[in-house]
matplotlib code that plots the C-alpha trace (Angstrom):
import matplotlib.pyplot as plt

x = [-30.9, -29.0, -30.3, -29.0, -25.8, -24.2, -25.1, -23.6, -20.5, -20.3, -20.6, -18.2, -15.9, -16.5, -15.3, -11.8, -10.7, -12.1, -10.0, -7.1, -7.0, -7.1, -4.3, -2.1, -3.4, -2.6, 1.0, 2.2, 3.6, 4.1, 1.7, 1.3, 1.1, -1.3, -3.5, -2.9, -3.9, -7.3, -8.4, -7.5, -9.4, -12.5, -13.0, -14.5, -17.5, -18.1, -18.3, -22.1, -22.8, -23.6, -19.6, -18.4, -20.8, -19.4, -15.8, -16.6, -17.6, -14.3, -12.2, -14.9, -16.3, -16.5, -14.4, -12.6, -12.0, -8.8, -9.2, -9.9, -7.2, -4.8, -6.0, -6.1, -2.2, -1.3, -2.9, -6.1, -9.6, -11.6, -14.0, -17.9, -18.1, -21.7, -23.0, -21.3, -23.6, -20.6, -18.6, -20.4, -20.4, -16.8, -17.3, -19.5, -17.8, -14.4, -16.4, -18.1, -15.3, -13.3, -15.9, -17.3, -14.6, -12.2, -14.7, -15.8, -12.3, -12.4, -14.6, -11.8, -9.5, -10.8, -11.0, -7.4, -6.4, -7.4, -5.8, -3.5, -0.3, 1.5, -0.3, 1.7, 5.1, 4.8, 4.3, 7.2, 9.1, 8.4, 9.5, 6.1, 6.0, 4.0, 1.7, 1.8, 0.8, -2.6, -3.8, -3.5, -3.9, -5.4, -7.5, -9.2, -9.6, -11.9, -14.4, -16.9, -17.3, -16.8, -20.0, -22.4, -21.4, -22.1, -25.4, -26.2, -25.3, -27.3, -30.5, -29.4, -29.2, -32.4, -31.7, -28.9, -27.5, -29.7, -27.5, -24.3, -26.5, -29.2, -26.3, -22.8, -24.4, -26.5, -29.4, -28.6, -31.2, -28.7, -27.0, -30.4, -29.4, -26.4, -27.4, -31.1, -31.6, -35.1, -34.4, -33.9, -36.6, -38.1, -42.3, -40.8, -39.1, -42.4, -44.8, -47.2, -46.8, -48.3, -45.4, -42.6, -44.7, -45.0, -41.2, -39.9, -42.2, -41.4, -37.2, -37.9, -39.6, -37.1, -34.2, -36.1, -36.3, -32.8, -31.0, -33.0, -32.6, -28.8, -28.5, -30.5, -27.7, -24.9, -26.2, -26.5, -22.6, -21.4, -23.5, -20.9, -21.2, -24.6, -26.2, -29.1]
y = [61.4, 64.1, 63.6, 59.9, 60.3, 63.3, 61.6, 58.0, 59.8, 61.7, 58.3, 56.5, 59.8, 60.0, 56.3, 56.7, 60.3, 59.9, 56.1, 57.7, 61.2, 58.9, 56.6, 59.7, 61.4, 58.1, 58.2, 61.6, 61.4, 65.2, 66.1, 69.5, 69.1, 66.3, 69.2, 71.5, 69.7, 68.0, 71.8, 72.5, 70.0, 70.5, 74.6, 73.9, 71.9, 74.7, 77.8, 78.5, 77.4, 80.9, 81.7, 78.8, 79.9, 83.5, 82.2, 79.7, 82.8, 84.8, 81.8, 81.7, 85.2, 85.6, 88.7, 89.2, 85.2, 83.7, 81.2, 83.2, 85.7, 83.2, 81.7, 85.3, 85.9, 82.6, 83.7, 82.2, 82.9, 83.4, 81.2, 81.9, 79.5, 80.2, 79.7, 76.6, 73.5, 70.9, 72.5, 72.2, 68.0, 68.6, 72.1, 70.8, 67.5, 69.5, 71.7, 69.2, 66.8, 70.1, 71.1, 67.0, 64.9, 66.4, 66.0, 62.3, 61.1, 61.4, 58.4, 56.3, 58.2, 57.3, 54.0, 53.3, 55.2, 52.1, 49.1, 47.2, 48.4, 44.9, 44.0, 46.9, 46.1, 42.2, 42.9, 45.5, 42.3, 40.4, 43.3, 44.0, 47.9, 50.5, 49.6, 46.6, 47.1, 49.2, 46.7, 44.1, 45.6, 49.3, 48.8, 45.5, 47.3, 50.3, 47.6, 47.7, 51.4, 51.9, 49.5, 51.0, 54.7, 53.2, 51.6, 55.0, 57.1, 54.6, 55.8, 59.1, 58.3, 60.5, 63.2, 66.0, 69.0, 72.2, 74.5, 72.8, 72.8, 76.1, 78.9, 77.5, 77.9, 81.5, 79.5, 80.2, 78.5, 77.8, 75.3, 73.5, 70.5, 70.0, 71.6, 70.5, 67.8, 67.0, 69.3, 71.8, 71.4, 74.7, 73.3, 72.9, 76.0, 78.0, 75.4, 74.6, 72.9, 69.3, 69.4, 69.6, 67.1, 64.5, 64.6, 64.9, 61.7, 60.1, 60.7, 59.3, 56.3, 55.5, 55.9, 53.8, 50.6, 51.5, 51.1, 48.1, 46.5, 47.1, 46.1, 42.6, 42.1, 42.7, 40.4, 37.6, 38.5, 39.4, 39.0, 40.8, 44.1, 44.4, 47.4, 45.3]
z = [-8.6, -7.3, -3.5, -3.7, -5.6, -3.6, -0.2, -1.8, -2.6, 0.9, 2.6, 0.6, 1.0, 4.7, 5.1, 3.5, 3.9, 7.8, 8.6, 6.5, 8.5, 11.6, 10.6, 10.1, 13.4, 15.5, 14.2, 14.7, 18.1, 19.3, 21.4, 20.6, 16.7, 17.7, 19.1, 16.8, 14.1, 15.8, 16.5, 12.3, 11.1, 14.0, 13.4, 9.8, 11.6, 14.1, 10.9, 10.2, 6.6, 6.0, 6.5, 4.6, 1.5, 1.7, 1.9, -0.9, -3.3, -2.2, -3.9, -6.8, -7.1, -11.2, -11.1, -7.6, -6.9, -5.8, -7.9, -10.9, -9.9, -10.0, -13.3, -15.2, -13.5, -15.5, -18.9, -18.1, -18.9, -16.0, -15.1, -14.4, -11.4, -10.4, -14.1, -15.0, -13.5, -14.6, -12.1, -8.8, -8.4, -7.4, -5.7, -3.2, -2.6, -1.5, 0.4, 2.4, 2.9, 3.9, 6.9, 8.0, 7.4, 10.3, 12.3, 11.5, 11.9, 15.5, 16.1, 14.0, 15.9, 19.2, 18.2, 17.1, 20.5, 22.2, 19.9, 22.3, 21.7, 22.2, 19.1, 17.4, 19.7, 18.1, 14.9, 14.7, 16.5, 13.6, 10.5, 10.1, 8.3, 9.3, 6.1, 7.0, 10.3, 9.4, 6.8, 9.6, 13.0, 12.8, 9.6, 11.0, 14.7, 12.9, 11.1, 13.9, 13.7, 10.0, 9.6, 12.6, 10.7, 7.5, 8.5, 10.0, 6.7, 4.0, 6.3, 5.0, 1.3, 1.0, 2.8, 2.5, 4.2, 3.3, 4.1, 1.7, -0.9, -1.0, 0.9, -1.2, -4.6, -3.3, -5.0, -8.4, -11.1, -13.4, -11.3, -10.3, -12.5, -10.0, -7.2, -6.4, -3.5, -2.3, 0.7, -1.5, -3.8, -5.3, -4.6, -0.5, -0.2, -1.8, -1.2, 1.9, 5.0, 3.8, 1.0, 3.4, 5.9, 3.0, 2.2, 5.6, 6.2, 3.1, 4.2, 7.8, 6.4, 3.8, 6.0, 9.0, 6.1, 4.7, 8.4, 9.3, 6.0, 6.1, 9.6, 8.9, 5.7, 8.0, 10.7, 8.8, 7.0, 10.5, 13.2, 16.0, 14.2, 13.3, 15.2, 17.1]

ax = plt.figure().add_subplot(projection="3d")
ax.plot(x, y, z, "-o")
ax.set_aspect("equal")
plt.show()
């Protein structure tokens, strides 16, 4: 459950915050914020997990936190972050879309770089708005690659990133019930090599049918951008 939920809501996350992060990036016009902000939002993919899981429990430390610290300065009670499971759904969401979604953007990014700009030119001709303009000319331009990425991620929909989700929550037991992927599974990490072969077989095997079953949908709803 957890496995295929958390990597359903990363894809559908991926998708909106990456085109939307795109659209903005496309329309700021100084060069030099344009770079400044591409390297912002790429450093967070370049940190080991094992820096953004310490940095995580600086915000959230039970005691010493930001977060808590500015809670307690407001009246607050503090919050124990690493013992509440009802917390973490959200927790690793922002800290996933925080580090990938920069990242991701640059292939909608890329894509909108090379729109015909007399498209753009006619439409503004005609009074078209800028919202206007990305709900019929950007948007449209980013399908093929929003449905070869999302083909691509629905092979993943039984996999997830061991590092998000065994070094941000320092592998606490209590937050197993929100916390525990199959990668992460507590028989694979103390269990025996034909454990971790079975899964890692049973992962590559689903994700083979998912991308080929989702590819043969797409073909026959849109044949020019189906994958093969």
């Amino acid at each position: 459950r957890n496995t295929v939920l958390y990597a359903l809501d990363f894809l559908v996350l991926n998708l909106i915050l990456g085109v939307a992060m795109a659209l903005l990036l496309y329309h700021l016009r100084s060069r030099v914020m344009l770079k400044t902000y591409h390297t912002i939002i790429l450093l967070p993919r370049f940190l080991s997990i094992v820096i953004v899981s310490f940095m995580v429990y600086a915000i959230l430390s039970p005691s010493y936190g930001v977060l808590n610290q500015i809670i307690s300065a407001f009246g607050g009670a503090k919050i124990q972050w690493y013992s509440e499971p009802k917390y973490w759904p959200v927790i690793l969401t922002i800290v996933h879309c925080w580090q990938i979604v920069g990242s991701g953007c640059l292939y909608y990014y890329a894509a909108l770089v090379a729109v015909d700009e007399s498209l753009l030119e006619a439409a503004t001709i005609d009074g078209a708005t800028t919202m206007q303009k990305c709900w019929h000319i950007l948007i449209p331009s980013l399908i093929p690659i929003m449905v070869i990425l999302t083909i691509l991620g629905i092979g993943g929909l039984f996999s997830g990133d061991m590092g998000l989700f065994y070094q941000v929550p320092k592998n606490q037991g209590i937050l197993y019930e929100t916390t525990d992927i199959i990668n992460t599974y507590r028989a694979l990490l103390g269990g025996t090599l034909e454990k971790s072969a079975a899964v890692g077989l049973f992962q590559s095997l689903v994700g083979l049918v998912l991308v080929v079953g989702t590819n043969q949908i797409v073909r026959k709803v849109s044949p020019e951008n189906s994958m093969f």
